[in-house]
C-alpha positions in Angstrom: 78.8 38.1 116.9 80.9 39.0 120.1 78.6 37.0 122.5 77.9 33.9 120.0 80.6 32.4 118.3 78.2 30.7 115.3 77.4 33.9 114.1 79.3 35.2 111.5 81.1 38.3 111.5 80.9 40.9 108.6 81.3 44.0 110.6 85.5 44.2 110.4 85.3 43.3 106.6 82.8 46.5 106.0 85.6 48.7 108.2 88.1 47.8 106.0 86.2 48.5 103.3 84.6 51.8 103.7 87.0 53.1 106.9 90.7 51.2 106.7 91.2 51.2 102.8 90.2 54.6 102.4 92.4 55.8 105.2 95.1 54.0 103.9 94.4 54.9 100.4 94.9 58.2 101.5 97.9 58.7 103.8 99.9 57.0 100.9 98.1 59.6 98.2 99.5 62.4 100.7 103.0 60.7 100.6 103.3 60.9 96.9 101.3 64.3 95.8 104.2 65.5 99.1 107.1 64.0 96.7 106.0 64.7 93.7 105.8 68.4 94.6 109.1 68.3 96.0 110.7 67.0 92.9 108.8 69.8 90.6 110.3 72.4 92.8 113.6 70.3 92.8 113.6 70.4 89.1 113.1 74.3 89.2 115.4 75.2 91.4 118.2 73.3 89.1 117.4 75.0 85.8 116.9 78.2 87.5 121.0 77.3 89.1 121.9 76.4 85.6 120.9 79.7 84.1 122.0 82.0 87.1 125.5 83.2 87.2 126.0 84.4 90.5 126.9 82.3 93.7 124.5 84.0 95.9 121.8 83.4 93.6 122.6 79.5 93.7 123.6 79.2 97.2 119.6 80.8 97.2 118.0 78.2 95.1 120.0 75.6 96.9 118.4 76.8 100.0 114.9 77.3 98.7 114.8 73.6 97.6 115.7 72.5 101.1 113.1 74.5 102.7 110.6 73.1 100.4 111.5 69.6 101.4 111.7 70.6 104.7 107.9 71.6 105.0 106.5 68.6 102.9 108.1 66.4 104.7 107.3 68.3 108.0 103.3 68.2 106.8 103.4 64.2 106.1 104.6 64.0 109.8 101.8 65.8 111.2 99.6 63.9 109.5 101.2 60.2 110.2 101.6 61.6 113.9 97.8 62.6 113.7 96.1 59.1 112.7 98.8 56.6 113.2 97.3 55.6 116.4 94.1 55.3 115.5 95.3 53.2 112.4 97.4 50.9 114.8 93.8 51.0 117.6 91.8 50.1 115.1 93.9 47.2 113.4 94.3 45.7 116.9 90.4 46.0 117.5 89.5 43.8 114.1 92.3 41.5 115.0 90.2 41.1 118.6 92.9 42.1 121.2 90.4 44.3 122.5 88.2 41.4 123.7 91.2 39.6 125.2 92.8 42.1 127.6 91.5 45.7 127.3 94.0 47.0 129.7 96.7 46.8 127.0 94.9 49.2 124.9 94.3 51.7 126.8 97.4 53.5 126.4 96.9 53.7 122.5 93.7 54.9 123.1 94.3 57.7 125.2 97.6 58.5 122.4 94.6 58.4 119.7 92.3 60.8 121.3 95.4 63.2 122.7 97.3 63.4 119.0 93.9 62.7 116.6 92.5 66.5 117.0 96.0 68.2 116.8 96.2 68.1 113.3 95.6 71.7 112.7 97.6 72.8 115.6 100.9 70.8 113.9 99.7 72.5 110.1 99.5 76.0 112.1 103.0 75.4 113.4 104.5 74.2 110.3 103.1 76.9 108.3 104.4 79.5 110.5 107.6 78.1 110.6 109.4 79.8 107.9 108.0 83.2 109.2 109.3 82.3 112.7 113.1 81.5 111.4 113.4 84.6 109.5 112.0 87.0 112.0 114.6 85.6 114.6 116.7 86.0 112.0 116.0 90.0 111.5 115.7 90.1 114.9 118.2 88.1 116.9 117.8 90.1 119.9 113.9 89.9 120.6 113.0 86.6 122.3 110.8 83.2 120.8 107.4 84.2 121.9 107.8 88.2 120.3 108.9 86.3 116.8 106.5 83.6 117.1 103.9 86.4 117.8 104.9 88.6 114.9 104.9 85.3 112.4 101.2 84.8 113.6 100.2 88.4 113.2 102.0 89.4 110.3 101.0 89.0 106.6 104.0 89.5 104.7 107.8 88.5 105.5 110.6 90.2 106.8 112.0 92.8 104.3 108.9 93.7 102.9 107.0 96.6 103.3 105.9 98.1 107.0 102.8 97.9 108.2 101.7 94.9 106.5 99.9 92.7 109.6 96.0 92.4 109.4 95.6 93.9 112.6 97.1 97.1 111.6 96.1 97.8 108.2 92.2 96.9 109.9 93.1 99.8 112.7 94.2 102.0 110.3 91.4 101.8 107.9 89.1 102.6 111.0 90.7 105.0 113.0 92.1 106.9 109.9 89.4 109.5 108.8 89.0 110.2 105.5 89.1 113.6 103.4 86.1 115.2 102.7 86.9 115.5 98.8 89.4 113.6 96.8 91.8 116.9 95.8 92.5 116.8 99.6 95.3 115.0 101.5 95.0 113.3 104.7 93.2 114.9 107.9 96.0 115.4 110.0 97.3 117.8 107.0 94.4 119.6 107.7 94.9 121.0 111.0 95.9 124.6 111.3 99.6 124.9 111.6 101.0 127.3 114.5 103.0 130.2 113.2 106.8 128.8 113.3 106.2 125.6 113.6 107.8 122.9 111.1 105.3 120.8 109.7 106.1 116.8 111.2 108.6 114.9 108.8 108.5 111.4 110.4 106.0 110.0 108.0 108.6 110.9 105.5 111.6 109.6 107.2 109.6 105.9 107.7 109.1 106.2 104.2 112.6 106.5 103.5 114.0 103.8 105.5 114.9 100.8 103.6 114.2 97.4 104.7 117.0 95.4 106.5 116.2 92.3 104.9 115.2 90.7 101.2 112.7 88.2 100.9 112.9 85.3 98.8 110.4 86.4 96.1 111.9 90.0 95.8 115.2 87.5 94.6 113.3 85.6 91.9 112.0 88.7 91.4 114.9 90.7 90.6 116.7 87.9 88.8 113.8 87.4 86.5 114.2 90.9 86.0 117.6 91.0 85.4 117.3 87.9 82.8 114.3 89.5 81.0 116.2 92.9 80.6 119.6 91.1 79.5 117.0 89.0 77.0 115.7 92.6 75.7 118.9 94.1 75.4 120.6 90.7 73.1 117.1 91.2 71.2 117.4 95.1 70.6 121.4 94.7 69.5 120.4 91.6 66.9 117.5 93.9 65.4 120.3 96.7 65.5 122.9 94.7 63.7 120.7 93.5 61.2 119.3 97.0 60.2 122.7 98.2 59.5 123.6 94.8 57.9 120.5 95.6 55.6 121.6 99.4 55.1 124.9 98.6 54.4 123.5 96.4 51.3 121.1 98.7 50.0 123.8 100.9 49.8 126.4 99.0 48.2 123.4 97.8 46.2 122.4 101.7 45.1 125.8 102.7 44.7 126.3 100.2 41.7 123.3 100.9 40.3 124.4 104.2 40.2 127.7 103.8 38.9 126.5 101.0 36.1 124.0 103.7 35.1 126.6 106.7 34.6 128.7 104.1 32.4 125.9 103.4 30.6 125.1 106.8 29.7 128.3 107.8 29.0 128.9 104.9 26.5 125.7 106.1 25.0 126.6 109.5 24.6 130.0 108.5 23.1 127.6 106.4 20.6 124.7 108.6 19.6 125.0 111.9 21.1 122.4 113.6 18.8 119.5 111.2 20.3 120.9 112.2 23.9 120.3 115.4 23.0 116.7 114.5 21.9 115.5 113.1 25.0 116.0 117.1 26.9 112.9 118.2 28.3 113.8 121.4 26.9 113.2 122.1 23.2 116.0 123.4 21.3 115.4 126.7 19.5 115.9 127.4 15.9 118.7 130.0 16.3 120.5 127.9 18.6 121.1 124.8 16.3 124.5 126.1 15.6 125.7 126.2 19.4 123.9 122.4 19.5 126.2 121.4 16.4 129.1 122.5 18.1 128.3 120.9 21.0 127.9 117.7 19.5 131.0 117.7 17.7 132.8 118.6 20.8 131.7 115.5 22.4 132.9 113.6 19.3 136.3 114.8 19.6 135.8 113.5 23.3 134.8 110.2 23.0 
């Protein structure tokens, strides 16, 4: 269809249909899962201010929700940077600038083919950004390439616990031998100790160190802590309160019952003392009938 003008073309209708609709389809897909998330976590962050009573803690979520933004809207760059030229390349070609003058092209070709592959390197980059600001951060003194090599290297954050890069903990598992049984320690504790010689306490005083810096998540942590505990504690004093609340009845309730039932018994002595008298588990002897009548008329002359 390039060389005959008669024929007719189909072959830029089935681009946009299976390559330019899709590609569209998706860059705009990626625009509004990327704002979406940002919202959710936006959302989050301001119930989670609401709740906390602290400045820090809100000046933190503040933050946190800026560096969420930040990196979504970092990502959707990297991708528009990635395939905007070949968008624009290709809209030109179906349009048929390409046939006119190809010299004017060439320039977004060569942008398409230079930017189109570095996807990954701009997600790599992005990804270890927040890594890379908090090492220089720690460590103000070190220069860009040490914290940018530290962010790659490293698993965890700064502030969290040592050792925790893949490289090392891979050296350590191979170069570290093991004990022989399990009710031994490790084999450097097994070498004979010279007489008068301290045993090594470095290990010990690395353990002891604390870290410099607090991550993010040790924050939520702790405050989810903190609110859970304070939740337990407003729980344990409600049970508390009622339990007394429901002793306190019980006995208010007893003591009346007690006190209605003493009246009662003393009204019914006053009344009929002989069948009071009755009701004794103990049987009354014959030759005591005279110290029982005396009795009873004493409590006569009572009531």
């Amino acid at each position: 269809c390039d060389e005959d003008p008669d024929v007719t073309c189909i072959s830029t209708m089935l681009a946009w249909i299976y390559a330019g609709v899709p590609l569209l389809g998706t860059f705009f897909y990626l625009l509004w899962s990327n704002l979406m998330i940002y919202c959710q976590v936006r959302a989050t962050m301001k119930q989670a201010r609401r709740r906390s009573q602290r400045a820090s803690q809100r000046e933190l979520f503040d933050q946190r929700g800026r560096d969420v933004g930040i990196q979504a809207s970092l990502y959707v760059v990297a991708c528009l940077s990635s395939i905007i030229w070949m968008i624009i390349l290709r809209c030109l070609e179906s349009v048929g600038i390409h046939r006119e003058d190809e010299q004017s092209v060439y320039p977004l070709l060569l942008l398409a083919h230079f930017f189109f592959p570095l996807q990954g390197f701009w997600n790599l980059l992005i990804y270890l950004r927040p890594r890379y600001i908090r090492w220089r951060r720690r460590e103000p003194e070190q220069s860009r390439i040490w914290c940018l090599r530290q962010s790659m290297i490293s698993t965890g954050l700064p502030g969290d616990a040592p050792n925790n890069s893949i490289i090392s903990s891979m050296m350590s598992r191979v170069l570290e031998p093991r004990p022989t049984s399990a009710f031994e320690g490790p084999a450097s504790s097994l070498a004979p100790m010279v007489r008068g010689q301290r045993p090594s306490t470095e290990s010990a005083q690395q353990k002891q160190q604390p870290a410099r810096t607090v991550s993010y998540e040790s924050y939520f942590r702790r405050g989810r802590q903190d609110e859970q505990q304070q939740k337990e504690e407003r729980e344990e004093q409600q049970k508390q309160q009622t339990k007394s609340t429901t002793l306190d009845k019980i006995h208010e309730t007893f003591e009346e019952e007690h006190s209605e039932r003493q009246a009662n018994d003393y009204d019914e002595e006053c009344a009929n003392p002989t069948a009071v008298l009755d009701r004794t588990e103990q049987p009354v002897a014959a030759t005591s009938l005279t110290r029982v009548s005396t009795d009873t008329s004493s409590v006569d002359h009572d009531c």
